[in-house]
C-alpha positions in Angstrom: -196.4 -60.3 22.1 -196.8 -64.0 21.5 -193.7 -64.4 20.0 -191.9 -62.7 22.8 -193.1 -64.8 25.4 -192.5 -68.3 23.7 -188.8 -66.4 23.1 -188.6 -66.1 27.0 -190.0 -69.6 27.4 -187.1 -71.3 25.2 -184.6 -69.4 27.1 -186.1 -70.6 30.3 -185.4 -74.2 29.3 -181.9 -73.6 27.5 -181.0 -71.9 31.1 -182.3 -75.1 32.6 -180.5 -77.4 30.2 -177.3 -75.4 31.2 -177.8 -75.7 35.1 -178.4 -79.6 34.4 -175.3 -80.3 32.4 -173.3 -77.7 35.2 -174.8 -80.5 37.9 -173.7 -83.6 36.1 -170.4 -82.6 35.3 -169.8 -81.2 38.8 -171.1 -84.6 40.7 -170.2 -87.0 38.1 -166.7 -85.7 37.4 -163.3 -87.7 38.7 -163.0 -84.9 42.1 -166.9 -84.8 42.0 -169.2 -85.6 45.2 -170.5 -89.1 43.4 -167.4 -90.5 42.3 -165.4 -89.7 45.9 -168.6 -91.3 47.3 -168.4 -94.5 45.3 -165.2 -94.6 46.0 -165.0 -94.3 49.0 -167.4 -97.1 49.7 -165.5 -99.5 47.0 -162.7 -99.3 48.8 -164.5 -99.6 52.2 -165.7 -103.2 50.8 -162.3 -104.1 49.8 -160.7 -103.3 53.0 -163.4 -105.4 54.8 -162.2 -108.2 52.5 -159.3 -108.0 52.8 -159.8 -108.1 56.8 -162.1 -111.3 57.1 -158.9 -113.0 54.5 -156.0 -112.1 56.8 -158.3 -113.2 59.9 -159.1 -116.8 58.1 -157.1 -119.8 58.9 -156.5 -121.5 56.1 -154.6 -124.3 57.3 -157.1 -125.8 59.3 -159.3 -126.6 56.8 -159.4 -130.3 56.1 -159.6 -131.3 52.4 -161.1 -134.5 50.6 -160.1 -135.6 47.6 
């Protein structure tokens, strides 16, 4: 009986090893929840870049040499 039961309990944790790869490769992948996420907030701080650049005078700035 013992050996059926420590049979069960290393099919628990190869199920659970499965499920935990299935999670990773579902958020971490290119069209996954994480990466859009990243993203999405990459390209947020590059937008708000590129917004305080265009909005900066550059020509009034005095320059000594």
């Amino acid at each position: 009986m013992d050996n059926k039961k420590r049979a069960q309990s290393g099919m628990e944790y190869i199920i659970l090893l499965c499920a935990f790869i299935v999670v990773l490769i579902v958020f971490l992948s290119p069209g996954g929840v994480m990466h859009n996420s990243i993203l999405g907030q990459v390209n947020k701080a590059v937008d708000q870049i590129g917004t305080m650049a265009e909005e900066t005078n550059f020509l009034n700035f005095e320059v000594e040499y």
